[in-house]
C-alpha positions as a Markdown table, in Angstrom:
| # | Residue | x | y | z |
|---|---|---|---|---|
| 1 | Unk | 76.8 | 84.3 | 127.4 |
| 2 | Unk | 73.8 | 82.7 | 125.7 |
| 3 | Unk | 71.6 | 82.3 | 129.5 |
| 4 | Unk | 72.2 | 86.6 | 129.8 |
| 5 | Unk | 69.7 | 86.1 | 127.0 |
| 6 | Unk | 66.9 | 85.5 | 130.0 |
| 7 | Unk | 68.2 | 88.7 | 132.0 |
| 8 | Unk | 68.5 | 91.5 | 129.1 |
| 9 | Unk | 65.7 | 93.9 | 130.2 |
| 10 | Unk | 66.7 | 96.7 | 126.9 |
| 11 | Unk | 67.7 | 96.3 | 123.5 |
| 12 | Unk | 71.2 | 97.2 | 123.9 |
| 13 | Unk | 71.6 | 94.4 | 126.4 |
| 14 | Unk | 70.5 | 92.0 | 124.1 |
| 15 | Unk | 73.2 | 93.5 | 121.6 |
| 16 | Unk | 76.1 | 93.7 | 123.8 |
| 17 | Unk | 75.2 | 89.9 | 125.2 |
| 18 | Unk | 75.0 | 88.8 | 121.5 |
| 19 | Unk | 78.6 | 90.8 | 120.0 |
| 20 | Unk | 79.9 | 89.1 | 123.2 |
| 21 | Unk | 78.4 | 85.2 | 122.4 |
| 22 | Unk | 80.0 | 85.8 | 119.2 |
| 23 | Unk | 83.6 | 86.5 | 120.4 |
| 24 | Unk | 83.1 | 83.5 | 121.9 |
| 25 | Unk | 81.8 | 82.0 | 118.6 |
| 26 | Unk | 85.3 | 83.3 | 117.0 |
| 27 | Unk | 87.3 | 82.0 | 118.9 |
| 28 | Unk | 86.4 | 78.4 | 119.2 |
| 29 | Unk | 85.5 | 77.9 | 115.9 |
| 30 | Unk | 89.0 | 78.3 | 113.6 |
| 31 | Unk | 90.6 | 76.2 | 116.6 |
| 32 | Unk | 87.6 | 73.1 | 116.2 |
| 33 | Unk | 88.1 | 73.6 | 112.3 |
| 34 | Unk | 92.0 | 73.5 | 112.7 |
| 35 | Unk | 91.2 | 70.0 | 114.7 |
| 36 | Unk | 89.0 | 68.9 | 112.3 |
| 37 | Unk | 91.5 | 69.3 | 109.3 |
| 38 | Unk | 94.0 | 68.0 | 111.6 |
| 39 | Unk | 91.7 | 64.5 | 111.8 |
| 40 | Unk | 90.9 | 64.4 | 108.0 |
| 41 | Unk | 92.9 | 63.2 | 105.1 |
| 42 | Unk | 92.4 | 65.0 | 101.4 |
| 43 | Unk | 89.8 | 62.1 | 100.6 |
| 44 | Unk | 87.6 | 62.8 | 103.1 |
| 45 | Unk | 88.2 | 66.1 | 104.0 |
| 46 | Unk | 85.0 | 66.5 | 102.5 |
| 47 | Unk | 82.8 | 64.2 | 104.5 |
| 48 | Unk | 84.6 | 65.4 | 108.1 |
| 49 | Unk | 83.5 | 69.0 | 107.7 |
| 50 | Unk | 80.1 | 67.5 | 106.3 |
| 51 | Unk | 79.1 | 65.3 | 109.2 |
| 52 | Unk | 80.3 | 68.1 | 111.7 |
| 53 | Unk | 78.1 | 70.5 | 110.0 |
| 54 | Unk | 75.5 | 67.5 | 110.0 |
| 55 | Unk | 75.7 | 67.2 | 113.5 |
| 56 | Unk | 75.8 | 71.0 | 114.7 |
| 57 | Unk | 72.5 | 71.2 | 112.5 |
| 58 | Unk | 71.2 | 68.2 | 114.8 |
| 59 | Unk | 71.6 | 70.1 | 117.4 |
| 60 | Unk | 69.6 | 73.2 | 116.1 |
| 61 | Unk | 67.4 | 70.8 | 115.2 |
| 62 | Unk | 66.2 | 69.8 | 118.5 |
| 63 | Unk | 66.7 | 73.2 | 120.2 |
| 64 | Unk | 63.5 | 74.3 | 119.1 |
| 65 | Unk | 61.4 | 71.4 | 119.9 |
| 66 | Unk | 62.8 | 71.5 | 123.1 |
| 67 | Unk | 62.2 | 75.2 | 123.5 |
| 68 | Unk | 58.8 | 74.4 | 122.8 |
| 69 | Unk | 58.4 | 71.6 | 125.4 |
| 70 | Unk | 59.9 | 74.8 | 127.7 |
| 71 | Unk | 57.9 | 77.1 | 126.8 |
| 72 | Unk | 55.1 | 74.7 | 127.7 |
| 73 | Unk | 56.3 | 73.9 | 131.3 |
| 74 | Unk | 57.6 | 77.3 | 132.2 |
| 75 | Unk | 53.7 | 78.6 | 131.1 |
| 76 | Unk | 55.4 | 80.8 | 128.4 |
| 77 | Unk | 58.0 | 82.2 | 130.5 |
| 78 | Unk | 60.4 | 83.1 | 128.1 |
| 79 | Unk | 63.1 | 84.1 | 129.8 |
| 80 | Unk | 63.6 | 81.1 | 131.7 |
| 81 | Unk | 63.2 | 79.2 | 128.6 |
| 82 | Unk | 66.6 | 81.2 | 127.6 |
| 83 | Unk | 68.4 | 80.8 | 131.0 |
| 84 | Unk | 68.1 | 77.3 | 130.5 |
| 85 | Unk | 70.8 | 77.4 | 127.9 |
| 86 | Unk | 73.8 | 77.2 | 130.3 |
| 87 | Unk | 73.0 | 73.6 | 130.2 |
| 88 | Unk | 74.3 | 72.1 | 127.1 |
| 89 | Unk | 76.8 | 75.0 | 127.1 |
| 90 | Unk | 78.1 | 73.1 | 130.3 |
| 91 | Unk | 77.6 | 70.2 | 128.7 |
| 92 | Unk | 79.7 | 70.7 | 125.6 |
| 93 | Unk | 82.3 | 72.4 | 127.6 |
| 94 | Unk | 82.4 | 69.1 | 129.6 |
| 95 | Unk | 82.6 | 67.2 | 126.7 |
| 96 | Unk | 85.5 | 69.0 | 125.3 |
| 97 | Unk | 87.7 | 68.8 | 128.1 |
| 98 | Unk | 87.1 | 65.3 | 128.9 |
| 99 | Unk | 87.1 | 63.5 | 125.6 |
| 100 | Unk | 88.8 | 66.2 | 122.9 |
| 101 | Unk | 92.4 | 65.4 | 122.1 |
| 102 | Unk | 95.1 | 67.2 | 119.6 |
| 103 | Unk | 96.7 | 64.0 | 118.0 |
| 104 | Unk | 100.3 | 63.9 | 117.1 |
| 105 | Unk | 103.1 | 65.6 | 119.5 |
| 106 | Unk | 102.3 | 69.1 | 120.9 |
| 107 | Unk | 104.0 | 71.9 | 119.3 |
| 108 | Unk | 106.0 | 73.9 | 121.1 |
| 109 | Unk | 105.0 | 77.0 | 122.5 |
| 110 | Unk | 105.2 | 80.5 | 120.3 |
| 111 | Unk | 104.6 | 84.0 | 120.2 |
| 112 | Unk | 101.8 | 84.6 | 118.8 |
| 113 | Unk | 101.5 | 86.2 | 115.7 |
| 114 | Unk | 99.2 | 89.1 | 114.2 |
| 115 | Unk | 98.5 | 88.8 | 110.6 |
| 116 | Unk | 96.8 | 91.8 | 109.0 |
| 117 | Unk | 96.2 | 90.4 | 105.8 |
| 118 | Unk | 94.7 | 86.6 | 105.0 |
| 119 | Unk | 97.6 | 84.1 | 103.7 |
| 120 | Unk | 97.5 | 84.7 | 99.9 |
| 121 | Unk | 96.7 | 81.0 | 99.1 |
| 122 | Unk | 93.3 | 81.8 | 100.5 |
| 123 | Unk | 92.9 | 85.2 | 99.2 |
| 124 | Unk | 91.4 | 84.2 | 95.7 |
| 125 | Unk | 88.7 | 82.2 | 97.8 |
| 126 | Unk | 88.1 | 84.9 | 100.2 |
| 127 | Unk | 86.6 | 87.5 | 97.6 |
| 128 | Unk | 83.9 | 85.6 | 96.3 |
| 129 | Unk | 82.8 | 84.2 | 99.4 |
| 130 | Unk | 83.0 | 87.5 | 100.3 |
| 131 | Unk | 80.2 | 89.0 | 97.5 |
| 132 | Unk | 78.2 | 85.9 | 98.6 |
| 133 | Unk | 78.1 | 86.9 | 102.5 |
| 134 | Unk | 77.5 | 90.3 | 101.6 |
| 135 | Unk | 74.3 | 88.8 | 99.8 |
| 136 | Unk | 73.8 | 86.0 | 102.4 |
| 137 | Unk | 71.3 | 87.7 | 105.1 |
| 138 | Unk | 70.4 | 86.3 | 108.0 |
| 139 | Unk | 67.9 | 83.0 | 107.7 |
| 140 | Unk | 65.6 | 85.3 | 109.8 |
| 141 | Unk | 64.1 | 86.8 | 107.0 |
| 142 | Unk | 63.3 | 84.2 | 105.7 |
| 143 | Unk | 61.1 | 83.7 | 108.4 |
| 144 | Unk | 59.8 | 86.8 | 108.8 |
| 145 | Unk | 58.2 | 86.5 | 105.5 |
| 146 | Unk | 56.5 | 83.4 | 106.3 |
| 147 | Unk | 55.2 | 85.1 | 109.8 |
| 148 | Unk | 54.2 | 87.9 | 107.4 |
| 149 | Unk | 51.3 | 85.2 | 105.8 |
| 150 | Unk | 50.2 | 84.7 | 109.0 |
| 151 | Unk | 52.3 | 81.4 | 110.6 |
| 152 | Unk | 52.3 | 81.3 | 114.3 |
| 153 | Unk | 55.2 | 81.9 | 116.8 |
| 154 | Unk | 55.1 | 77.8 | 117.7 |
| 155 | Unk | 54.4 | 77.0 | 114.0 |
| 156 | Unk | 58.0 | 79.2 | 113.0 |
| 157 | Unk | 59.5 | 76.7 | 115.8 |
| 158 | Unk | 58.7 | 73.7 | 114.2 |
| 159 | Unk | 59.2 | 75.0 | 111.1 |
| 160 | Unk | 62.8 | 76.0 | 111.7 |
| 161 | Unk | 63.8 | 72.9 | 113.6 |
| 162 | Unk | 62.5 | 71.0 | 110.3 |
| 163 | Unk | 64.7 | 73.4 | 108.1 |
| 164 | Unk | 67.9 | 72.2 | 110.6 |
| 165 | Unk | 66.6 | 68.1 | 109.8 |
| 166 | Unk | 66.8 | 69.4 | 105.9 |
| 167 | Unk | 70.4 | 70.9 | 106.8 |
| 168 | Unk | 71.3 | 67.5 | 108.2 |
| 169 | Unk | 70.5 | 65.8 | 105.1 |
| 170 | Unk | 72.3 | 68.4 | 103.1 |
| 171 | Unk | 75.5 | 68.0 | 104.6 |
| 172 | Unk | 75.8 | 64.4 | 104.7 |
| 173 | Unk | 74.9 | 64.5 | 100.9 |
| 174 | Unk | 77.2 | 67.4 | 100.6 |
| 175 | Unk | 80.3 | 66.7 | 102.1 |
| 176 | Unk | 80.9 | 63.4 | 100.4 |
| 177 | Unk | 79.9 | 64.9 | 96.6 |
| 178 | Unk | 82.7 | 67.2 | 97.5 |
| 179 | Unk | 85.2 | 65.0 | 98.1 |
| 180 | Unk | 83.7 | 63.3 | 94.8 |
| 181 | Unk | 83.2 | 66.1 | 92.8 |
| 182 | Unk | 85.9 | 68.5 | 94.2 |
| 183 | Unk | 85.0 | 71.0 | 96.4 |
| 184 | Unk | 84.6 | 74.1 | 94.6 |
| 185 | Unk | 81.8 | 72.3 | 92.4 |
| 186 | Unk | 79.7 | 71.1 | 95.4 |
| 187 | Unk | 80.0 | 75.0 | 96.6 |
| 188 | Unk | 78.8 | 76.4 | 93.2 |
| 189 | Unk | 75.9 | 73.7 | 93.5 |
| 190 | Unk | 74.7 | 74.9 | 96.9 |
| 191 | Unk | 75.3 | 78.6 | 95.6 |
| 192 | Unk | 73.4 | 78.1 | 92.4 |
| 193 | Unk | 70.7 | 76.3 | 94.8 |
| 194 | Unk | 70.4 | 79.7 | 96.9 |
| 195 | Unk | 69.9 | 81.7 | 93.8 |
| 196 | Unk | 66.9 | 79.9 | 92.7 |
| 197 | Unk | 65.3 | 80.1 | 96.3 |
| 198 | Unk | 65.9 | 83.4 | 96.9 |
| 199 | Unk | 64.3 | 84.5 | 93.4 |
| 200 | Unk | 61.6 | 81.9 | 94.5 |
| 201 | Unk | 61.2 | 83.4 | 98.0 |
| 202 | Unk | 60.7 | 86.9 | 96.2 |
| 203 | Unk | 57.3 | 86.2 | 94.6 |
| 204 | Unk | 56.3 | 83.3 | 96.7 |
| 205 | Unk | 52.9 | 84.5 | 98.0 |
| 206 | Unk | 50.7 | 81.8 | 99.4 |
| 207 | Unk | 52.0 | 79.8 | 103.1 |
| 208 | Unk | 52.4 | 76.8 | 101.7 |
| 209 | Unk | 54.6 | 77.8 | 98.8 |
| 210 | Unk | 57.0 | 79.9 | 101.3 |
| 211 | Unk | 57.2 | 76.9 | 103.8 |
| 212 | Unk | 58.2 | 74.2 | 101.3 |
| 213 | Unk | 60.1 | 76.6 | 99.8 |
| 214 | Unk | 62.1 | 77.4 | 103.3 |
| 215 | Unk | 62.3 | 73.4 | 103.9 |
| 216 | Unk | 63.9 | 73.4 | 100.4 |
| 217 | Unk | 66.2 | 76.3 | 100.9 |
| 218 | Unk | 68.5 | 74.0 | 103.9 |
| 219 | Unk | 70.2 | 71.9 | 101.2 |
| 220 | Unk | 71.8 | 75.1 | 100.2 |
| 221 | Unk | 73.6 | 75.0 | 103.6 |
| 222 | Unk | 74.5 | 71.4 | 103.4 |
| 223 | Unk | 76.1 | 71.6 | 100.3 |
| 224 | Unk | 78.4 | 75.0 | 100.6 |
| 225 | Unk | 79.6 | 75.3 | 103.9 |
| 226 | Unk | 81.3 | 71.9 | 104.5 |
| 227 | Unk | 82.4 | 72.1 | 101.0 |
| 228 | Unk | 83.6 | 76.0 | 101.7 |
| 229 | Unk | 85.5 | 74.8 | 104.9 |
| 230 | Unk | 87.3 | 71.9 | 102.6 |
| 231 | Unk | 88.2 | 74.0 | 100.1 |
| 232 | Unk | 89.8 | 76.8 | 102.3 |
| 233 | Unk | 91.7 | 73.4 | 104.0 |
| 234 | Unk | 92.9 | 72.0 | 100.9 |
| 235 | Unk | 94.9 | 75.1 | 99.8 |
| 236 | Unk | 96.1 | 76.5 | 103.1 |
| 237 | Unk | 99.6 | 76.1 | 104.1 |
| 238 | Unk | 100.1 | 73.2 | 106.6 |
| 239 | Unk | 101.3 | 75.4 | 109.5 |
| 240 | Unk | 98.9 | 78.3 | 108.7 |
| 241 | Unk | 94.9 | 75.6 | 109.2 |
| 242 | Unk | 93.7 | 77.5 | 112.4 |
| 243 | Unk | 94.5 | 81.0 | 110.2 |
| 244 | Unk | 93.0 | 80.5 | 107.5 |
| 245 | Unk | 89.8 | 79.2 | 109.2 |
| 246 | Unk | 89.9 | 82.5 | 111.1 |
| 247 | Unk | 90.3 | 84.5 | 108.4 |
| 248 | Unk | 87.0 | 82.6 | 106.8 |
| 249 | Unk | 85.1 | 83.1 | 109.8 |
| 250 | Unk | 86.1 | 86.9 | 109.6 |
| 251 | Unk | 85.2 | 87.3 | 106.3 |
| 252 | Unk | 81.8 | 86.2 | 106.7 |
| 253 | Unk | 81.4 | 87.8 | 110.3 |
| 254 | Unk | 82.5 | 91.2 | 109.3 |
| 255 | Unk | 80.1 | 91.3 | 106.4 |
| 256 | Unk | 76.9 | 89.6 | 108.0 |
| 257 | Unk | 75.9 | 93.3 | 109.5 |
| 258 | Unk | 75.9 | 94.9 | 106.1 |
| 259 | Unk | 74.2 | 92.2 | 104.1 |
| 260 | Unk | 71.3 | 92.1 | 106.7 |
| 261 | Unk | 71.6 | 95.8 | 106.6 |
| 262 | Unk | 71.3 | 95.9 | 103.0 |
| 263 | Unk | 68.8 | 93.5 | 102.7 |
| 264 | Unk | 66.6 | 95.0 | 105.6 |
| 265 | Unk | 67.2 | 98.4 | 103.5 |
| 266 | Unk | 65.7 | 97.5 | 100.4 |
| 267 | Unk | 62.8 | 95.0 | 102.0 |
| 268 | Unk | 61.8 | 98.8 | 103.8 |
| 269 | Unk | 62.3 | 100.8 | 100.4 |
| 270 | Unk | 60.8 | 98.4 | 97.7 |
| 271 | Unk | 59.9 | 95.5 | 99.4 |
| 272 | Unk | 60.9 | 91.6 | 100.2 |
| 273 | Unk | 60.5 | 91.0 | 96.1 |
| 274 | Unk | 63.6 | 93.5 | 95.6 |
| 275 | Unk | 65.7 | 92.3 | 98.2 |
| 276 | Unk | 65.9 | 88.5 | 97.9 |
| 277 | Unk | 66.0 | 89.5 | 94.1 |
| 278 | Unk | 69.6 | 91.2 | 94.8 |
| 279 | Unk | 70.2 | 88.3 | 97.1 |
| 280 | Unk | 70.2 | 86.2 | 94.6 |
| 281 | Unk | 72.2 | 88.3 | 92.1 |
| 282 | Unk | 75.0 | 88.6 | 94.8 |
| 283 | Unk | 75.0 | 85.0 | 95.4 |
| 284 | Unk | 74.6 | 84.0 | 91.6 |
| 285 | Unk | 78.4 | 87.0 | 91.1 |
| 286 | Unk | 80.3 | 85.2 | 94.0 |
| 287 | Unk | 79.5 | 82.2 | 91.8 |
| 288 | Unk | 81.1 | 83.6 | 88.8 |
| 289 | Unk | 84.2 | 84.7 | 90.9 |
| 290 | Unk | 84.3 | 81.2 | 92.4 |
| 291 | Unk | 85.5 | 79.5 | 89.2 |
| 292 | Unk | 88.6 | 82.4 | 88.9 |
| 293 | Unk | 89.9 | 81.1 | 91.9 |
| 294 | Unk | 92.1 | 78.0 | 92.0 |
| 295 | Unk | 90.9 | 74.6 | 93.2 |
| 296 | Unk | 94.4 | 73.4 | 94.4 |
| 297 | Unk | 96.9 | 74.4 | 96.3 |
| 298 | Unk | 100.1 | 76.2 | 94.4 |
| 299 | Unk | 103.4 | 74.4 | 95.3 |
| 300 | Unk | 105.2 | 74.3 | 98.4 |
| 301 | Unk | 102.0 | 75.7 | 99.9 |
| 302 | Unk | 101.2 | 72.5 | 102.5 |
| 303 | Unk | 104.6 | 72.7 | 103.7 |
């Protein structure tokens, strides 16, 4: 879906190619996670979610400098910048079927079965991840504030493919203090981290301040969403992985359209001081509820 990109002539295209590109999004990614868990062992659960996150980061990384090396051949031509993405989509789909195998003997096949309700070993995690999302906007605005001082398109480019190298870093630190540390803490350290940023970002002023501070905000990624994935892994039942990674993904999906409608309410009513200020308030309350839930599984539950 992500070439249509190059072709949407009207807003609503753009919307209907993006819902669609995250369907896609949905369903790979409990599936890879399910994999992933499958590969890792409870002492380094940690680090496998970590470098994956590490490596998808690497990859956001060097889409921008490339899409600036694009722009540059193709004389600004935007949409053919975009159309270009069917290559490494290609690529990766290449990649998968060639090289990606399930270890251990295939299951046999089953009905499939509809769950309306998240598998209750996950449930105390789900809420406060849930206040988090719902505080969690989209990076965007982040860089809309900086644009807002007066940074150029190609400068917000480099700028955000430097934030992805900060990302890297975080989740190689991350993942390993959370198989360390235990999982929940590394999460409450990247929480805590986004807390302080956001309340930062809210009366940063000058360009400098709000692009150091940006650089500094991508640790907050490196050290929560590995460590989030581990923790979900470590308490869900053996048979249910790939379910409770969707019901993760769900959460935060189905409450990424309110939080950036929230926080793009109150930046038009009071201002961007207001809204990372609740931002951070959010993020700072699904820390509190963090430490209610438990850190281990309760018995039976990885049978």
């Amino acid at each position: 879906m992500r070439p249509l990109f190059g072709l949407a002539a009207a807003p609503w295209q753009v919307v209907a190619v993006r819902s669609a590109d995250r369907v896609g999004k949905g369903l790979r990614k409990p599936s890879r996670d399910g994999l992933l868990e499958a590969a890792a062992s409870p002492e380094t659960r940690g680090r496998v979610f970590g470098f994956h996150d590490a490596m998808d980061n690497a990859g956001q990384m060097l889409g921008p400098l490339l899409a600036v090396a694009l722009l540059a051949l193709f004389a600004g031509d935007l949409r053919k910048v975009l159309l270009c993405a069917i290559v490494p989509g290609i690529l990766a789909l290449v990649a998968v079927l060639a090289w990606v195998r399930e270890e251990g003997p295939r299951a046999q096949p089953k009905a499939l079965v509809m769950t309306w309700a998240p598998p209750k070993e996950i449930l105390p995690v789900l809420i406060p991840v849930a206040l988090f999302t719902l505080g969690n906007a989209s990076d965007l605005f982040l860089l809309l504030k900086v644009q807002g001082v007066g940074a150029p398109l190609w400068g917000l480019a480099l700028l955000w493919s430097a934030f992805a190298a900060v990302k890297v870093l975080g989740a190689l630190l991350g993942g390993p203090l959370a198989d360390r540390l235990g999982a929940r803490a590394a999460i409450s350290l990247g929480w805590a981290w986004y807390g302080i940023i956001y309340l930062a970002f809210a009366y940063a002023g000058s360009l400098k301040a709000m692009v150091f501070i940006f650089l500094a905000y991508g640790l907050f990624h490196g050290f929560s969403e590995g460590p989030q994935k581990a923790l979900v892994g470590s308490l869900a039942p053996k048979k249910l992985k790939a379910t409770c990674f969707g019901w993760l993904g769900l959460t935060t999906g189905l409450l990424a359209l309110p939080a950036g409608l929230l926080f793009g309410g109150l930046w038009q009513w009071r201002g961007p001081a207001l809204a990372f200020s609740v931002g951070a308030a959010l993020a700072l309350g699904g820390l509190a509820l963090l430490w209610l839930a438990p850190s281990t599984p309760p018995a039976g539950a990885r049978a």
